[in-house]
N, C-alpha and C positions, 0 to 999 in steps of 0.2 A: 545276371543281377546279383549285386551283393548279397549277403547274408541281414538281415532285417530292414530289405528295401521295399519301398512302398508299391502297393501293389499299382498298376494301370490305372492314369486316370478315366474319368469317363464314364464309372462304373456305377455311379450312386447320386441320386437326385440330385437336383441344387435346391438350396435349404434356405429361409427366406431372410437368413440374416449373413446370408452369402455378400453381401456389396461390404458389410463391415468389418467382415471379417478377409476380406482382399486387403480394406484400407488399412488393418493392421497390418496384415500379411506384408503391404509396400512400407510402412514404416519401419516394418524389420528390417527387408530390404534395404531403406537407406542408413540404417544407422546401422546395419553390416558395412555395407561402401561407404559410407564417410568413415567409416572407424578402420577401414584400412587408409582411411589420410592422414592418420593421428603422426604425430610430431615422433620420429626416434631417437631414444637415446641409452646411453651405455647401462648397464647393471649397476654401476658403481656408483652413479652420477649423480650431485642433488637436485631439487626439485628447481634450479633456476633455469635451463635451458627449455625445462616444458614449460613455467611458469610464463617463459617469453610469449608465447602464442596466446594463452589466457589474457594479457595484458594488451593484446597488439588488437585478439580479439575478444573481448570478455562476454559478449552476447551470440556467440558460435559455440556450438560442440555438444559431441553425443556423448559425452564422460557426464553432462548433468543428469542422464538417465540413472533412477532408481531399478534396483533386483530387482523388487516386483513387478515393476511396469515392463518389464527387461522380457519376465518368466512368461509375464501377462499377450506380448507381442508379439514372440516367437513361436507361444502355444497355437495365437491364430495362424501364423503364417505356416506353422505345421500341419494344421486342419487346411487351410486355403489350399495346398498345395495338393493337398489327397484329394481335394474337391474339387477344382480349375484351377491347372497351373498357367494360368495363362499370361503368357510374361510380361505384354505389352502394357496389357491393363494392369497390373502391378507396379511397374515401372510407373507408369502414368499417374498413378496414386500417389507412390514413392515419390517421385518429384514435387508432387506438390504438397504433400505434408513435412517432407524435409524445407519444404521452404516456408511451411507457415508457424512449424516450429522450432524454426530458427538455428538446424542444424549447422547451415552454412550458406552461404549468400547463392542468392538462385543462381546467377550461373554455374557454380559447383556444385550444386545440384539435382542440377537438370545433364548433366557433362557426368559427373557420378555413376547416378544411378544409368544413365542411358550405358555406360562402358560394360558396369557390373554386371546389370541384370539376369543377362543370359547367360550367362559361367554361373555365377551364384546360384539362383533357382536350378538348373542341372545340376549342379553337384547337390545342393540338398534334395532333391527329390530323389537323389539314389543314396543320399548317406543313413546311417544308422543315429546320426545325432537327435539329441532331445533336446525340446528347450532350454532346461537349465547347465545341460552342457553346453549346449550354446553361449547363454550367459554368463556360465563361466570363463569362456575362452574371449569371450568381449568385453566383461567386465573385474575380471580376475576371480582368485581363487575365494573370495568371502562371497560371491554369489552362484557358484556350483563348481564339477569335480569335471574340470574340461578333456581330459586323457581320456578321449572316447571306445576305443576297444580294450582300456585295462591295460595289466601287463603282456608282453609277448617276448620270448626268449629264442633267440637261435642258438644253432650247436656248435660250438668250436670245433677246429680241428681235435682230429683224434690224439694225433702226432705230440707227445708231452713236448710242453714248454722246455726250452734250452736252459741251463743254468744262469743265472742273471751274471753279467759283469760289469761291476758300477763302470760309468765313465771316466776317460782319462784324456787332460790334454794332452795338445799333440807333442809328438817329442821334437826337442829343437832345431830348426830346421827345414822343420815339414809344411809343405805347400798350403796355403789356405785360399780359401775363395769366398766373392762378395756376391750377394746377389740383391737386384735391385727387385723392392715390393712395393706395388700398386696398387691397391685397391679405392675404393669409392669415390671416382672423378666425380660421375654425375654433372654431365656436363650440360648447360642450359644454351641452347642454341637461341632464346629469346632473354638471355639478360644485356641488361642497358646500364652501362657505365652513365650513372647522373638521376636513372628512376627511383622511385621512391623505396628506402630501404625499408620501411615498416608496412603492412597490408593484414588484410582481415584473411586473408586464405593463407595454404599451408604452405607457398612459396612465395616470393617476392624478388626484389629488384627488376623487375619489368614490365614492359609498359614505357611511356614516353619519358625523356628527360624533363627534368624543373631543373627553378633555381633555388638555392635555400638550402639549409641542413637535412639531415637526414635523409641523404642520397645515395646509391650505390655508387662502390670506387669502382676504379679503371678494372685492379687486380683483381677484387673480389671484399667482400663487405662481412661485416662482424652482425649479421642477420640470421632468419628467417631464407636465404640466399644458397644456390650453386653456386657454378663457376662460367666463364667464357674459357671458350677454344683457346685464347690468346694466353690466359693463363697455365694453364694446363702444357700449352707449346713452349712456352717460358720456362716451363719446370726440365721435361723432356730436352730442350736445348744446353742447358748449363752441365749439364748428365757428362760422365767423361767419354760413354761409348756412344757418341752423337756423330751427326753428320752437319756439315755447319757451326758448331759449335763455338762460343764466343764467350769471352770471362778467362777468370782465373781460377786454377786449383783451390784456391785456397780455402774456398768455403764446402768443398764434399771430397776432400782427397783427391788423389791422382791418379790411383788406379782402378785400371776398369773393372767390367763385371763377367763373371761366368756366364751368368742367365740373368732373366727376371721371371717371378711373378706376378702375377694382375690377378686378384681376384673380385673382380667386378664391380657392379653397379655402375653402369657407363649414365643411364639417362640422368635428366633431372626428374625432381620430386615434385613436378606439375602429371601428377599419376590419375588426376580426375581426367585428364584429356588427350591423353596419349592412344594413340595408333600402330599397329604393326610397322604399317610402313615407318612414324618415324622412331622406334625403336631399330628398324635395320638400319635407319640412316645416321643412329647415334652410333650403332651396331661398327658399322663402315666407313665413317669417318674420324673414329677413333682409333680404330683395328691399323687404317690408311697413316695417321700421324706416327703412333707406334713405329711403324715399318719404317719411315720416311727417316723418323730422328736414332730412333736405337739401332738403325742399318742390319748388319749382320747378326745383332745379339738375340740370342732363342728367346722367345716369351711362352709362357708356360703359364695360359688363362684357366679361371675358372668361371662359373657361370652365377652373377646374383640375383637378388631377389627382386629386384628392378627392369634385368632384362625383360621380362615378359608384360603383357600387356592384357586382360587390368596385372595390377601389378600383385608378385604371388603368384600366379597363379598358374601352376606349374603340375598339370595333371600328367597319371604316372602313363608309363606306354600303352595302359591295354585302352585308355580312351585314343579313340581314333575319329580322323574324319578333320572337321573343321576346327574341332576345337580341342583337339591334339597343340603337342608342341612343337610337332616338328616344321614347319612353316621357324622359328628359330632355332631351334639347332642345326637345321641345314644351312641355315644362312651363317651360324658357327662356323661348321665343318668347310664351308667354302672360305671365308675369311681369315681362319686360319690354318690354312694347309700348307702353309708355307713352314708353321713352326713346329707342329706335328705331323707324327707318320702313320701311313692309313691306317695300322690296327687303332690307333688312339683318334681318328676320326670317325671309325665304325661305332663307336661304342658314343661318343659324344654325340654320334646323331639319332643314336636308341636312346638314350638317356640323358644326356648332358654331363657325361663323368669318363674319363678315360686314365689309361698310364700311359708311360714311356719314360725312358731311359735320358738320364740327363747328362751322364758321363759315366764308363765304369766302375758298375762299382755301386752308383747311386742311383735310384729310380722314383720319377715322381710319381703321387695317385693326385689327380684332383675330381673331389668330390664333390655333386648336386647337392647343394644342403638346403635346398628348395624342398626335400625328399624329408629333410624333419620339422620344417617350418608350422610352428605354429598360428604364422598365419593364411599358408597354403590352403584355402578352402578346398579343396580337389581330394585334401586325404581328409574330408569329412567320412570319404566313400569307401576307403581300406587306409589305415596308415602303417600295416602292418609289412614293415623293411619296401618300401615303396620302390617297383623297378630291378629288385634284387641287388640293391645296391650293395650293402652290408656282408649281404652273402659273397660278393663279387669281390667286394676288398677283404674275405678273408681270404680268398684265394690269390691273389696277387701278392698278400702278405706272404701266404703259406709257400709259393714259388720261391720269393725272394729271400725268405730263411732258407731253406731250401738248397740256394743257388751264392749264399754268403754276399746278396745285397742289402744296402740298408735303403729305407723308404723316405722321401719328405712326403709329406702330406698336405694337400692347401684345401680351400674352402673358402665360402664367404659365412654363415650362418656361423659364430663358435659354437661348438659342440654342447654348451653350457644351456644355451639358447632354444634348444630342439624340444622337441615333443618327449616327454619323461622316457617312454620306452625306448625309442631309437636312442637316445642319450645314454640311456645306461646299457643298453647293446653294444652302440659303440666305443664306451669308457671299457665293456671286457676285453673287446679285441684292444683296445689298446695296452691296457692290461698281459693279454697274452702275448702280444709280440713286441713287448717292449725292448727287447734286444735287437728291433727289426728298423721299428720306426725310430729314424734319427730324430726328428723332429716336425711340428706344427704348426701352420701357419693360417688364418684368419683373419677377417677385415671385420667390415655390416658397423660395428655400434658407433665407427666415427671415431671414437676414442683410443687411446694408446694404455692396455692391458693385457693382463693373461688367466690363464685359466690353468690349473694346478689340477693334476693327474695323480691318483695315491694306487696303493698298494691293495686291492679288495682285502684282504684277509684283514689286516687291522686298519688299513686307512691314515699311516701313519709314512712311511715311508715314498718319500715321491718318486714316483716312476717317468713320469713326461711334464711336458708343460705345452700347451698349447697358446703362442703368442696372438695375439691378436693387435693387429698394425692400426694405429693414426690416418682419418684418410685424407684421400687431395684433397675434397672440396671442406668449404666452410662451414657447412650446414651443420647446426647450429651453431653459430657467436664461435668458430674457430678461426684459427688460421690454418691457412693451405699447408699441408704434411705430406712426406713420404717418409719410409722405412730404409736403411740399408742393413743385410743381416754378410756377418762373415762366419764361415763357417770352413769346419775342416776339409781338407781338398783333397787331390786324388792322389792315392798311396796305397800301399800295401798294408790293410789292417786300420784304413782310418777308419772314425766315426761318423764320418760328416755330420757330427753335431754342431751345432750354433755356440760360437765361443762367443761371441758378442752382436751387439746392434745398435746403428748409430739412427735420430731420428732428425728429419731436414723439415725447419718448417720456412714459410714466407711471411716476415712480422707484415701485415697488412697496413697497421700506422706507416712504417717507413717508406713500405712501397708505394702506396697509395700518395703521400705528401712529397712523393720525388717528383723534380720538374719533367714533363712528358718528352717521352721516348729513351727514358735509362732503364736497364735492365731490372729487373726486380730484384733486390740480394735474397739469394736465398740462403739460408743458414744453418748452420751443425745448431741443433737446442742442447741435445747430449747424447752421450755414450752410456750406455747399461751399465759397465763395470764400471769406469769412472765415479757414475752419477751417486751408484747406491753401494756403491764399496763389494765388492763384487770378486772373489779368486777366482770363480770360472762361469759359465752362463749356462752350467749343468740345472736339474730341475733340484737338487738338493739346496742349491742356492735360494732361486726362487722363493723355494719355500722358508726360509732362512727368514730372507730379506720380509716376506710379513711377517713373518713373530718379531721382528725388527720394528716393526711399525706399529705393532700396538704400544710399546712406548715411549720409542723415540718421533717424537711429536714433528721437531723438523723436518725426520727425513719424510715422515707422511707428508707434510705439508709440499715436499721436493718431489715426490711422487703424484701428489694433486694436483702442482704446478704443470708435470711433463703430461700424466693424465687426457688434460686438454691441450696439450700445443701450443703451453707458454701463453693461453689466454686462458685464465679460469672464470668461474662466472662468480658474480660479484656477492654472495650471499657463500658466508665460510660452511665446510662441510663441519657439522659439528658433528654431536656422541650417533648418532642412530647414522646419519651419513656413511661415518667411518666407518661403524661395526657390517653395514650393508655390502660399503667394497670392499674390505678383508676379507669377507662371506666369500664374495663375485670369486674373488681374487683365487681363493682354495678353490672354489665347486668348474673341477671339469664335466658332471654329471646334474640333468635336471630336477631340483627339489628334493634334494639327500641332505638333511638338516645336520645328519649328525657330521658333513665336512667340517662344518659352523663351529660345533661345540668347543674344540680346545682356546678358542678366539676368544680374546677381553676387546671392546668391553662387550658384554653380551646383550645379545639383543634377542627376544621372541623370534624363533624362524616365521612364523607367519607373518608379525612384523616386519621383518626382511623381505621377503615375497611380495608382500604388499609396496617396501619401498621399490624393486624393482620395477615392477610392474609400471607402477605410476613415471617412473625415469625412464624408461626403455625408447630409445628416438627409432632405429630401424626397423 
C-alpha cells in the first residue's frame, strides 16, 4: 500500500448521513468522468475551438462547477470512500445526479460513469490525494496546488557531461533522410458522411444521414468530428512508399522515406463508450492498413493517451490483475512485431516504452507519456518516475554517449504538458545529454508547434527543441494533417539533426465539393525554413524565430495560420493570445514562469496558466 493510503474499509460504523454523503461521493464521480470528456486543445490556442462545444451545447458541462462546491464534493467522496467504497451504489447515484444536473445528456452519462467508476474509485482509495488537490487538477490552478507528491529529483549520471559542440549542417554532399510522422488519426469507425455535423456531446458526425446543411463531408468535416478509414487510406495511399499508389509527385515530393513515426491516438473521441475489445479493433485495423500501404517501410510507434480504455488510464506495472495494462500492450507487442525486435518488444509489454536501432549510428527511444499525464488518474497513487521510465532513458542515453550514437526521441504527451516534477526531470536529462539526443518529436494537442529546450544555468541558451506535429484527424474545425521531417542521414560524424520539415494538409472545402470518386488533393501548406526564413532548423533558430514574433506581427499572423492547418478559427488571436503561445512556444518544462519573462508582450504567468488550461483540447 502506498505511503498515505487509506486504511481497509469496513472498519468503522455507518453514520446516519451515510446516503448523502455517497450522493456527493457519485457527483464527484461523475464530474471526474465527464471532465475527462472535456474538449482538447493546444497551449497556444485561443478560446474558439472550446468555445465551439459551449455554443453547440451551452446547457452541458462540468466547467459550471464553482472551487467551493468542487472542495465541498470531493471532501464527501473522500469520507464516503473510508466509509463504503461501494462502487455500484456510487456509480448509481453518479448517473443520476450527472443527469439531473445537467452535466451531459443521460446517455453519456450513464455510459460515463458506468466506464469510469471502477478504475476511478481504485485509484482513489489508494492515492494520497486531497480534495483540493483534486480540484485543482480538475479545475486548474486558482482552485488548489494539483502536483500531489511535491517535488522529486533523480540522480544523473555520474559520468561528467561531454563538452557541448553547437550544431553544423551537413557538409555538401551528405546523404539526408525523410521520415514520415503520424500522429492522432483517431479514427471513428461510426462516422457517416451526410449526419449531423453539430451535436450536444463531445463527438459528432454520427448517427443517420439528413438532408440540409450542416452535415458531415465525405472526407471529414470542419467539427466537433474524427475521421473515416477512407480518409486516413487516402492519406496513406498518395505517400510515395505505397503499395498501390495512384496520383502524382507533385504534391509531397518524390522521394521516399527512411522510416516513420506514429505516435498514437488511433481511437476516436466517443471515450464515454469505448471497450477494450474495440480499442484492439481500432488497435488492429489500423496497425493492418499501415502494413498494407507503407509495405516494407519500419514504423517506429508510440503509445497515446486514447489507446486505453476509460481513456488515460494507464496504471504503472506494480498494478496487476484485471486492471493492469497489459491486456494492451500485449496486444501492442503482437501487432507490431513486425517493426520491432524483441528486446524493444520486452519492454513495451512491461511498460509501453522501448528502443532500438533505426540505422547506424541512430537510435530511437519512444516514451509512455501516459507516465506523466496529468490526466492519468492511476498516478493519484505514486507518480513518482512511474515504471522507472526516466531512470531507463537515462541509461539508454548513457550507452549511447557511450557508444558515439545520437537518439530521436518520440512520445505523444509534449514534455511541456506532464506533471511539473516528471517535466523538470525530464528537461535535465535533456539538458545533460544534449550532445546525444539529436532531436524530438510529439503529437496530443492537434496542433502544429514546439516546445523550446534552454540551458539550466541561465536559461538563455537553447539546447533542443521538441517539435510537436499537426495531427490526421480534424478534431476540432481542422483540416486532415501530417508532418514530413528530413533530417541528417547516415555518415560518418552526422548529426542526424532535423534540417527541416514540410507539413501536408487535406483543404476539406476542396475535397469535400469534388464530384465523387476523385482523389482528395492533398497538399504541401509549407516548409519551416521557407515559411519563417529559417538558415538551418537548429534550436538556436527556433528560438530566434520567436523573439521574431513578438514584433513582426505578419510572420505571427503566418505562424497562426500554419498553427492550425491553414484553418484558423474565426475569432483573431489578440495581446494575451499571443503572449500565452510565445510562453507555450519557450516552456519545454512545466509551470517555470521565469521561461516567460524575456517575452513582450507580457502577460501575468498565472494569467498564462489560466489561458492554457481553459484551451488545452487533448
Amino acid at each position: 500500500m502506498a505511503a498515505g493510503a487509506r486504511a481497509p474499509p469496513g472498519l468503522m460504523a455507518p453514520s446516519p448521513w451515510r446516503l448523502l454523503s455517497l450522493a456527493l461521493a457519485a457527483l464527484s464521480l461523475a464530474l471526474a468522468a465527464l471532465s475527462l470528456l472535456s474538449l482538447p486543445v493546444s497551449a497556444g490556442s485561443p478560446l474558439g475551438p472550446g468555445e465551439q462545444l459551449v455554443a453547440a451545447a451551452p446547457r452541458w458541462g462540468w466547467r459550471n462547477l464553482s472551487c467551493p462546491a468542487c472542495r465541498l464534493l470531493f471532501g464527501a467522496l473522500d469520507l464516503a470512500l473510508q466509509l463504503e467504497p461501494n462502487v455500484a451504489r456510487v456509480g448509481r447515484v453518479a448517473s443520476r445526479l450527472c443527469q439531473e444536473l445537467r452535466l451531459a445528456r443521460p446517455p453519456v452519462c450513464r455510459q460515463a460513469v458506468q466506464l469510469f467508476q471502477g478504475d476511478v474509485v481504485a485509484a482513489w482509495a489508494r492515492s494520497v490525494l486531497r480534495p483540493p488537490e483534486a480540484c485543482g487538477l480538475l479545475l486548474g490552478p486558482r482552485c488548489g496546488h494539483w502536483d500531489i507528491l511535491g517535488a522529486w529529483n533523480l540522480s544523473l549520471p555520474a559520468t561528467p557531461k561531454p563538452p557541448v559542440r553547437p550544431p553544423a549542417p551537413p557538409p555538401p554532399g551528405a546523404p539526408t533522410a525523410r521520415i514520415l510522422f503520424l500522429t492522432d488519426l483517431h479514427w471513428d469507425r461510426q462516422y457517416v458522411p451526410g449526419s449531423a455535423a453539430a451535436c450536444p456531446d463531445p463527438l459528432c458526425c454520427r448517427g443517420a444521414p439528413r438532408d440540409g446543411p450542416g452535415t458531415a463531408g465525405f472526407w471529414g468535416t470542419y467539427s466537433k468530428c474524427d475521421l473515416p478509414l477512407h480518409t486516413i487510406d487516402a492519406l496513406l495511399a498518395q505517400l510515395p512508399n505505397t503499395t498501390g499508389r495512384t496520383g502524382n509527385d507533385s504534391g509531397n515530393g518524390t522521394s521516399g522515406f527512411a522510416a516513420a513515426y506514429w505516435t498514437g491516438d488511433i481511437p476516436a473521441h466517443n471515450v464515454w463508450q469505448q471497450s477494450r475489445g474495440d480499442q484492439l479493433r481500432a488497435l488492429r485495423t489500423v496497425t493492418a492498413l499501415l502494413r498494407a500501404r507503407l509495405g516494407g517501410l519500419r514504423v517506429f510507434p508510440a503509445v497515446g493517451n486514447h489507446e486505453a480504455t476509460p481513456v488515460n488510464a494507464f496504471p504503472p506495472p506494480y498494478v496487476r490483475g484485471n486492471q493492469s495494462a497489459a491486456w494492451l500492450y500485449d496486444a501492442m507487442a503482437e501487432a507490431w512485431q513486425h517493426w520491432l525486435p524483441p528486446a524493444a518488444l520486452h519492454t513495451l509489454r512491461a511498460g509501453g516504452f522501448y528502443t532500438a536501432q533505426i540505422w547506424p549510428g541512430l537510435r530511437l527511444v519512444s516514451l509512455n507519456m501516459n507516465f506523466c499525464s496529468q490526466a492519468n488518474f492511476w498516478l493519484l497513487i505514486n507518480a513518482t518516475d512511474p515504471a522507472g521510465q526516466l531512470q531507463w532513458l537515462m541509461g539508454v542515453l548513457a550507452d549511447a554517449e557511450r557508444d558515439g550514437e545520437k537518439v530521436h526521441i518520440i512520445g505523444h504527451i509534449p514534455p511541456a504538458h506532464c506533471l511539473r516534477s516528471w517535466s523538470w526531470n525530464y528537461y535535465r536529462i535533456v539538458n545533460r545529454f544534449e550532445g546525444t539526443i539529436a532531436a524530438q518529436f510529439f503529437g496530443h494537442t492537434h496542433l502544429d508547434e514546439f516546445e523550446l529546450f534552454y540551458d539550466e544555468e541561465t536559461l538563455s541558451r537553447p539546447v533542443s527543441v521538441a517539435f510537436v506535429a499537426p495531427s490526421v484527424t480534424t478534431y476540432i474545425n481542422l483540416n486532415p494533417g501530417y508532418r514530413v521531417y528530413e533530417v541528417a542521414g547516415s555518415y560518418p560524424g552526422s548529426s542526424h539533426a532535423v534540417l527541416d520539415h514540410e507539413t501536408f494538409i487535406l483543404n476539406l472545402t476542396e475535397a469535400n465539393a469534388a464530384p465523387p470518386g476523385t482523389p482528395p488533393p492533398w497538399q504541401r501548406l509549407y516548409s519551416a525554413r521557407e515559411a519563417y526564413g529559417l538558415p538551418t532548423a537548429f534550436p538556436a533558430d527556433w528560438d530566434l524565430l520567436v523573439r521574431r514574433m513578438q514584433d513582426d506581427e505578419q510572420l505571427f499572423q503566418r505562424f497562426w495560420f500554419h498553427l492550425h492547418k491553414g484553418h484558423p478559427p474565426h475569432e483573431p488571436c489578440g495581446s494575451p493570445c499571443k503572449a500565452a503561445l510565445l510562453c507555450a512556444l519557450r516552456t519545454g518544462r512545466a509551470a517555470d514562469p521565469a521561461l516567460c519573462q524575456p517575452l513582450r508582450p507580457a502577460l501575468p504567468f498565472p494569467r498564462i496558466q489560466e489561458l492554457w488550461h481553459q484551451q488545452r483540447l487533448c
